[in-house]
C-alpha positions as CSV (number, residue, x, y, z in Angstrom):
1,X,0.0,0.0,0.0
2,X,1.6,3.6,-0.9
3,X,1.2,6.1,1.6
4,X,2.5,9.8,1.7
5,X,3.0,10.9,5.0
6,X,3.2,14.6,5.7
7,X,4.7,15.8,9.3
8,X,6.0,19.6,8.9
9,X,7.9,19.0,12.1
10,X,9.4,15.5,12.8
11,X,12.1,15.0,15.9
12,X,15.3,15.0,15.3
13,X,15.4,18.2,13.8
14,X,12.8,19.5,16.2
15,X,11.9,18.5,19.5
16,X,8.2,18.3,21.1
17,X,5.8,15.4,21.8
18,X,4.1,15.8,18.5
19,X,7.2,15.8,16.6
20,X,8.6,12.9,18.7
21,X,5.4,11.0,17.9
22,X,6.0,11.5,14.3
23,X,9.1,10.2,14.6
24,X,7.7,6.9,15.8
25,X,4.9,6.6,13.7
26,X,6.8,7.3,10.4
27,X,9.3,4.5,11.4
28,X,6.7,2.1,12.5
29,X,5.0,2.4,8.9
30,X,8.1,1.9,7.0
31,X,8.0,-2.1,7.0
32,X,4.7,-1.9,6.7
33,X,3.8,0.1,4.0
34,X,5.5,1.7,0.5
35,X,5.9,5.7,1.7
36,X,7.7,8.8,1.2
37,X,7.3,11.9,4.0
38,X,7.3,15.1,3.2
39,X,8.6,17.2,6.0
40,X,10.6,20.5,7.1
41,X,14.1,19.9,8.0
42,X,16.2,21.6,10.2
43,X,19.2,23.6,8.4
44,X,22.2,20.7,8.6
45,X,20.4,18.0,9.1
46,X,21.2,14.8,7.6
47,X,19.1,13.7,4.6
48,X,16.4,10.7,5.0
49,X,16.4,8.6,2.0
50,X,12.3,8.0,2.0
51,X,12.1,12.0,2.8
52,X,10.8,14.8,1.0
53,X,12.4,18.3,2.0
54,X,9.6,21.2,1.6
55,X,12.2,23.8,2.9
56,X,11.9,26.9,1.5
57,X,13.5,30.5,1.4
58,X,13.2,33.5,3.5
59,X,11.6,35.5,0.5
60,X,8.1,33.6,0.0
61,X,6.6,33.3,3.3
62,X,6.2,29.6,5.0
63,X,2.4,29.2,4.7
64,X,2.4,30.2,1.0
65,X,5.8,28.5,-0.1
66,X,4.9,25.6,1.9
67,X,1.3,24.7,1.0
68,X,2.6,24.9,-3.1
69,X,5.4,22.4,-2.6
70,X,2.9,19.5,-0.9
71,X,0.5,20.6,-3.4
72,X,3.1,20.1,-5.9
73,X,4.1,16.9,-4.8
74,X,0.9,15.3,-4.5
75,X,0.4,16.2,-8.1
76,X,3.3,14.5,-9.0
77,X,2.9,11.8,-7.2
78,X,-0.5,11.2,-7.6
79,X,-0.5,7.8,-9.4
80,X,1.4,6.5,-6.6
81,X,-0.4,7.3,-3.5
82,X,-3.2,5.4,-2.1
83,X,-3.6,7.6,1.1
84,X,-2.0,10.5,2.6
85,X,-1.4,10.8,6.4
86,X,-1.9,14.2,7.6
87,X,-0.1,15.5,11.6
88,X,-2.2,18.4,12.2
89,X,-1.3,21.5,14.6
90,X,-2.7,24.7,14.4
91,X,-1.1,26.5,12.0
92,X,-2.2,29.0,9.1
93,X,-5.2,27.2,7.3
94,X,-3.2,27.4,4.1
95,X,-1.1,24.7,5.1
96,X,-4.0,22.4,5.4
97,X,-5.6,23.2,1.8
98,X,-3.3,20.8,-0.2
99,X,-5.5,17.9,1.1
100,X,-8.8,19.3,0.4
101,X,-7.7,19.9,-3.5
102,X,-6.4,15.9,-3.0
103,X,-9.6,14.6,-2.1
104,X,-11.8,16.4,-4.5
105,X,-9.9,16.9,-7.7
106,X,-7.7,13.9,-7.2
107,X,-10.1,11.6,-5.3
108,X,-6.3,10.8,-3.1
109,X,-8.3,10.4,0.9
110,X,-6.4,11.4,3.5
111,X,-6.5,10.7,7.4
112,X,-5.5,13.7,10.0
113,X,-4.3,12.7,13.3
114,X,-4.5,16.5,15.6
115,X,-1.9,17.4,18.3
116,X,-3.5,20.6,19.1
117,X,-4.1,20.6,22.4
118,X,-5.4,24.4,23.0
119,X,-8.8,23.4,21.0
120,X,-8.5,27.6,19.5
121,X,-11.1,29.1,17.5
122,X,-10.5,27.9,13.7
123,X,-10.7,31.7,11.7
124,X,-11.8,31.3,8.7
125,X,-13.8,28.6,10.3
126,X,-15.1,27.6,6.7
127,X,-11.7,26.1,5.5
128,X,-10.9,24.5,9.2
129,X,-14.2,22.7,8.5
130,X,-13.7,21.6,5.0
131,X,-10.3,19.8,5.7
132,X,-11.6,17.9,8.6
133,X,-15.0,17.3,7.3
134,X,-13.4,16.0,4.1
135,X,-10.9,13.8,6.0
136,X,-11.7,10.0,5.3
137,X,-10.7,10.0,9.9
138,X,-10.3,12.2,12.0
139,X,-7.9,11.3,14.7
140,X,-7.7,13.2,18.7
141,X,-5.0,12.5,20.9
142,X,-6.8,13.2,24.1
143,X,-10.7,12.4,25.4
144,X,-11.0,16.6,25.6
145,X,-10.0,17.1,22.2
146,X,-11.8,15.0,20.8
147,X,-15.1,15.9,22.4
148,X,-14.8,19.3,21.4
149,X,-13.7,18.3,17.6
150,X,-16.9,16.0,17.5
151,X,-19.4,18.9,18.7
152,X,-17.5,21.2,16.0
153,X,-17.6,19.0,12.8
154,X,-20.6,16.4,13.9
155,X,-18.8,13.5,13.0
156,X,-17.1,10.7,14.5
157,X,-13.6,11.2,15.8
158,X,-11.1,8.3,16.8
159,X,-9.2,8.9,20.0
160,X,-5.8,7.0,19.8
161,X,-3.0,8.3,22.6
162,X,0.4,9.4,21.0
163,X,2.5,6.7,22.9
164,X,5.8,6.1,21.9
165,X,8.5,4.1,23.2
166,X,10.2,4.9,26.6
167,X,13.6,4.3,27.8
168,X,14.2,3.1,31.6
169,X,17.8,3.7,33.0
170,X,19.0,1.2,35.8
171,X,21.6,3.6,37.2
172,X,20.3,4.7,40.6
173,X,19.4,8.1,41.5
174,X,22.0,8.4,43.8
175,X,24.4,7.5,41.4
176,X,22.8,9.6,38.5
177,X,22.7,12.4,40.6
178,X,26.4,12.9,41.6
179,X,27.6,12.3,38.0
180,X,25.8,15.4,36.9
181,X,27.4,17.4,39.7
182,X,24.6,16.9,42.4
183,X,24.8,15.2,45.5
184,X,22.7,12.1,46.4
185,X,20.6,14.2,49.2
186,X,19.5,16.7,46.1
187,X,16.3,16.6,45.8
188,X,15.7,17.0,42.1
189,X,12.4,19.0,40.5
190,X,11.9,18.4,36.6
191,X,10.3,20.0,33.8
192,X,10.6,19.2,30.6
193,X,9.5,20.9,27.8
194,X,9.7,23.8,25.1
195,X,10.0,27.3,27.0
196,X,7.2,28.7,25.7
197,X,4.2,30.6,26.5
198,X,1.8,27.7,26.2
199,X,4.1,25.3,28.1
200,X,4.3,28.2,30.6
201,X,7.9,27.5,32.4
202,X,8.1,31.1,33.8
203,X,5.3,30.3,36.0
204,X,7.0,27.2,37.2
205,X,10.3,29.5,38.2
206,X,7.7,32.2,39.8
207,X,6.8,29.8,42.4
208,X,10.2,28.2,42.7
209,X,11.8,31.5,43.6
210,X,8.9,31.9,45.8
211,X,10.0,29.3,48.1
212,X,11.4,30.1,51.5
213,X,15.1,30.2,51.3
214,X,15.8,27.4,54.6
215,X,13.0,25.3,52.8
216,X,15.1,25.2,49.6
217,X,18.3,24.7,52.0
218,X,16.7,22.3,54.0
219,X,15.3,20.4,51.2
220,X,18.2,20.7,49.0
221,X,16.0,21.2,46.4
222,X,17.3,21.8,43.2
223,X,15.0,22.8,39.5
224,X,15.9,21.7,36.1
225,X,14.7,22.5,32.6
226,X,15.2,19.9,29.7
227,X,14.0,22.2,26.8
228,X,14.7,25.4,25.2
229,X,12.6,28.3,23.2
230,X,11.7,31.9,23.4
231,X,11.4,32.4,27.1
232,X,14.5,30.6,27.9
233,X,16.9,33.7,27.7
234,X,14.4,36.4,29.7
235,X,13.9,33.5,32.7
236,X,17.9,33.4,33.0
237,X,17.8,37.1,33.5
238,X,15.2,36.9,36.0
239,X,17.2,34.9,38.3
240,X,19.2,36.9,40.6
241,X,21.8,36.1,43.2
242,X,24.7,33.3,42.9
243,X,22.9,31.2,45.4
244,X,19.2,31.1,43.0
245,X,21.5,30.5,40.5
246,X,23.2,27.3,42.0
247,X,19.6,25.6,42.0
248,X,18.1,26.5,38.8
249,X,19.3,24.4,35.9
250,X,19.0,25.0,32.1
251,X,20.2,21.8,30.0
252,X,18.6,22.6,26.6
253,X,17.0,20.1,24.4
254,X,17.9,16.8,25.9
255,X,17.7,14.2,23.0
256,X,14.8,11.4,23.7
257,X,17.1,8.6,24.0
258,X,18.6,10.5,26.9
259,X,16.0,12.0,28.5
260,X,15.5,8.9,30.6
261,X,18.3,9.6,32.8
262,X,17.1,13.0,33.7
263,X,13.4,11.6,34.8
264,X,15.4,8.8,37.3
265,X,17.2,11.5,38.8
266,X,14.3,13.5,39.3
267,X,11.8,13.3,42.8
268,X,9.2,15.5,41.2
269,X,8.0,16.2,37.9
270,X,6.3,19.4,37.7
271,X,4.0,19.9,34.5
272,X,2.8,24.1,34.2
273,X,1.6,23.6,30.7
274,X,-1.3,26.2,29.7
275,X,-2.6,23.8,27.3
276,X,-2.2,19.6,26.3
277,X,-3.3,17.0,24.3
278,X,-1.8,14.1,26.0
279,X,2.0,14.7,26.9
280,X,4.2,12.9,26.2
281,X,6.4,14.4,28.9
282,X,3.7,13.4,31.4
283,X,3.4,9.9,30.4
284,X,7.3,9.7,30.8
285,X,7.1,10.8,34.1
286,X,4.1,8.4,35.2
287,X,6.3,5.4,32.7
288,X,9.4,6.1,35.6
289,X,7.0,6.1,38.1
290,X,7.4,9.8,39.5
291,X,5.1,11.8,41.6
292,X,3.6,14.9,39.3
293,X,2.7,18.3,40.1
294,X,0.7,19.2,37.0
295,X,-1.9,22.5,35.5
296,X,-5.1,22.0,36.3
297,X,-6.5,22.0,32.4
298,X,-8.7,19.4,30.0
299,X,-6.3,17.3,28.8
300,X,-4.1,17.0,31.7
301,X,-7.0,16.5,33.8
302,X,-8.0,13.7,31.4
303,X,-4.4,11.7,32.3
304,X,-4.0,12.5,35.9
305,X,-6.6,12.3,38.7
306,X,-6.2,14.7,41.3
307,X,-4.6,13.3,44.3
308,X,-4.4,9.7,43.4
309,X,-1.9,9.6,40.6
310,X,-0.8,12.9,40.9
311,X,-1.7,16.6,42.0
312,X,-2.9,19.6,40.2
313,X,-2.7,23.1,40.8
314,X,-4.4,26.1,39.8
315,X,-3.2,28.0,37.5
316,X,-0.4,30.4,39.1
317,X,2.7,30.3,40.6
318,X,1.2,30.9,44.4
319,X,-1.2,27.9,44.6
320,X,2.0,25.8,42.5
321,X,4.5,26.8,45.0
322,X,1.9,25.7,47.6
323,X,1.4,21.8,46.1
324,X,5.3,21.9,45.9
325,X,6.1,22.7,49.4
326,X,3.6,19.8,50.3
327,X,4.8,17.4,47.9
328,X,8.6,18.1,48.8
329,X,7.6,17.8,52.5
330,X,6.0,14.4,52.3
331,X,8.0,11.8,51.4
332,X,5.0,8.9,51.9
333,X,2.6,10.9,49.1
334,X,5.8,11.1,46.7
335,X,6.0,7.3,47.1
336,X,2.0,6.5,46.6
337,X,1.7,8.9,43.5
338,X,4.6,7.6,41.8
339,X,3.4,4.1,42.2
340,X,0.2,4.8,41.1
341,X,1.5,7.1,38.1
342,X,3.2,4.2,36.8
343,X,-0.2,1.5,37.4
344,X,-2.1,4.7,35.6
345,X,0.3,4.3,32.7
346,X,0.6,0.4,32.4
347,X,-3.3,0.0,32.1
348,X,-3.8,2.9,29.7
349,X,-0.8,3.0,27.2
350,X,0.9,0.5,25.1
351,X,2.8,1.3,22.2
352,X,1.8,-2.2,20.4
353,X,-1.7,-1.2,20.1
354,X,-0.7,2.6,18.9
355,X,0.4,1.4,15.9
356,X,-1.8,-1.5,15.4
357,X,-5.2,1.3,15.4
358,X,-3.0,3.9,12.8
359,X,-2.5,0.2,11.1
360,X,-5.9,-0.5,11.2
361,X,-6.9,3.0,9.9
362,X,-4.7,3.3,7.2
363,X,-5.4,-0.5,5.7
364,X,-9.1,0.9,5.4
365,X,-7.9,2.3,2.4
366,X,-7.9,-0.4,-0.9
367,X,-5.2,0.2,-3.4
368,X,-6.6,3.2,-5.7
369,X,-4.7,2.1,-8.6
């Protein structure tokens, strides 16, 4: 079966749970079906042999330049392609009107799978419609998202999580933590993430910052962030003394085959995000078993009950410093949430059956040719 799978953003070039995800999917498909992906890739980045670059210059802008060149390829590959396999985030709706001229003028169906967890107002709402409306499925990666997609377009949507494989690391803490220049009493906070607006960070530091000074000292409590992103240079400047500096931590994008390491070191993971689908950063943490402070939102709420497999807070840094201060202070809760993260994500998420529903979806489609 010849598929065409388009993922604008696919890790490694960038990082992110959707572009992770698209990662594993695409390389899942390979022995499975005849493809070629189209996708942006980063400036240096080594060539995939099955990839299509749709990088473009700095004198057309993206969401014209881009849009023409899937266009164009469809229309050159259109005797090949049985079904195209659509990543949606929001984005301008140009980007998504390639597929709409595929399924009416080249009768090519296509399947959209949407990562965008901050459910926004489609403007013009018209053309949002069309391209999911025509979609032969209509994939959500969280219970929220795909309620609201349902009442919006009146049609069925899928729900299928975006699970990928994780990593455990069998070093101990203790031992993880002094080889990164820790010391085995450190107790270690995590966040991991792009340092953006949406993913909210800042807020996170706000209420670290807002600690009492002998409860961080008592505590040893130290704060990392695995990502990087616009707000990462103007929450450097806003920390302030040599001793603030000593327990906030910037690593940058920490590759996923890595990233394990960082979530055994870690005694809390703390989740601020504004908005989700289903995080893959979350499920990481509840996969290595560690208690979660996490925003109180949709599709957050929709992985982590509130006081049994973790604890959400609301909103701003006062009420998150708060739930940290408790968490940090009980030693017993840590234990029970992380247990029960890691029961939450052993009955709800498998890998195996991921792939086997896009399997399922895709095989709907009989050879066209």
């Amino acid at each position: 079966m010849n598929l065409l799978f388009v993922a604008l953003y696919m890790y490694p070039d960038y990082s992110g749970g959707a572009e992770i995800f698209n990662y594993f999917l695409a390389n899942w498909s390979k022995p499975r079906f005849k493809m070629k992906i189209l996708t942006v890739k980063a400036k240096g980045a080594k060539s995939d042999e099955d990839a299509i670059t749709l990088n473009c210059t700095k004198i057309i802008p993206n969401f014209i330049s881009i849009p023409l060149k899937i266009s164009h390829y469809i229309f050159k590959l259109r005797k090949e392609i049985d079904v195209i396999y659509v990543s949606y985030a929001f984005g301008h709706c140009f980007y998504w009107l390639p597929y709409v001229f595929a399924k009416v003028f080249l009768g090519i169906p296509y399947i959209v799978t949407s990562h965008d967890g901050s459910l926004r107002s489609w403007a013009p709402e018209p053309l949002y419609k069309a391209f999911f409306r025509l979609a032969s499925s209509v994939i959500a990666v969280s219970e929220p998202m795909r309620q609201e997609y349902a009442k919006r377009l009146n049609r069925q949507i899928e729900l299928i999580y975006p699970v990928v494989p994780f990593q455990k690391c069998f070093q101990s803490p203790q031992e993880l933590k002094t080889q990164n220049g820790f010391i085995s009493v450190d107790m270690i906070l995590l966040c991991v993430g792009d340092m953006n607006s949406i993913k909210r960070p800042d807020v996170l530091l706000e209420a670290f910052m807002a600690l009492p000074s002998d409860f961080v000292l008592t505590k040893n409590l130290h704060l990392i962030f695995a990502g990087e992103g616009p707000l990462c240079e103007l929450m450097q400047s806003k920390i302030t003394g040599v001793a603030w500096r000593q327990r906030v931590h910037f690593l940058g994008v920490i590759p996923h085959e890595k990233i394990s390491m960082y979530f055994k070191m870690a005694d809390i993971y703390i989740h601020p995000s504004q908005f989700e689908g289903t995080s893959l950063a979350l499920m990481e943490a509840m996969f290595n078993g560690l208690p979660i402070i996490a925003n109180n939102t949709p599709g957050i709420r929709a992985m982590i009950d509130d006081k049994i497999t973790g604890i959400l807070f609301e909103g701003g840094a006062v009420d998150l410093k708060e739930k940290i201060i408790a968490l940090a202070s009980d030693e017993t809760l840590r234990r029970s949430l992380g247990i029960c993260a890691e029961n939450n994500f052993l009955k709800r998420f498998s890998t195996f059956e991921i792939a086997s529903q896009y399997f399922d979806i895709i095989e709907r489609f009989q050879e066209r040719r």
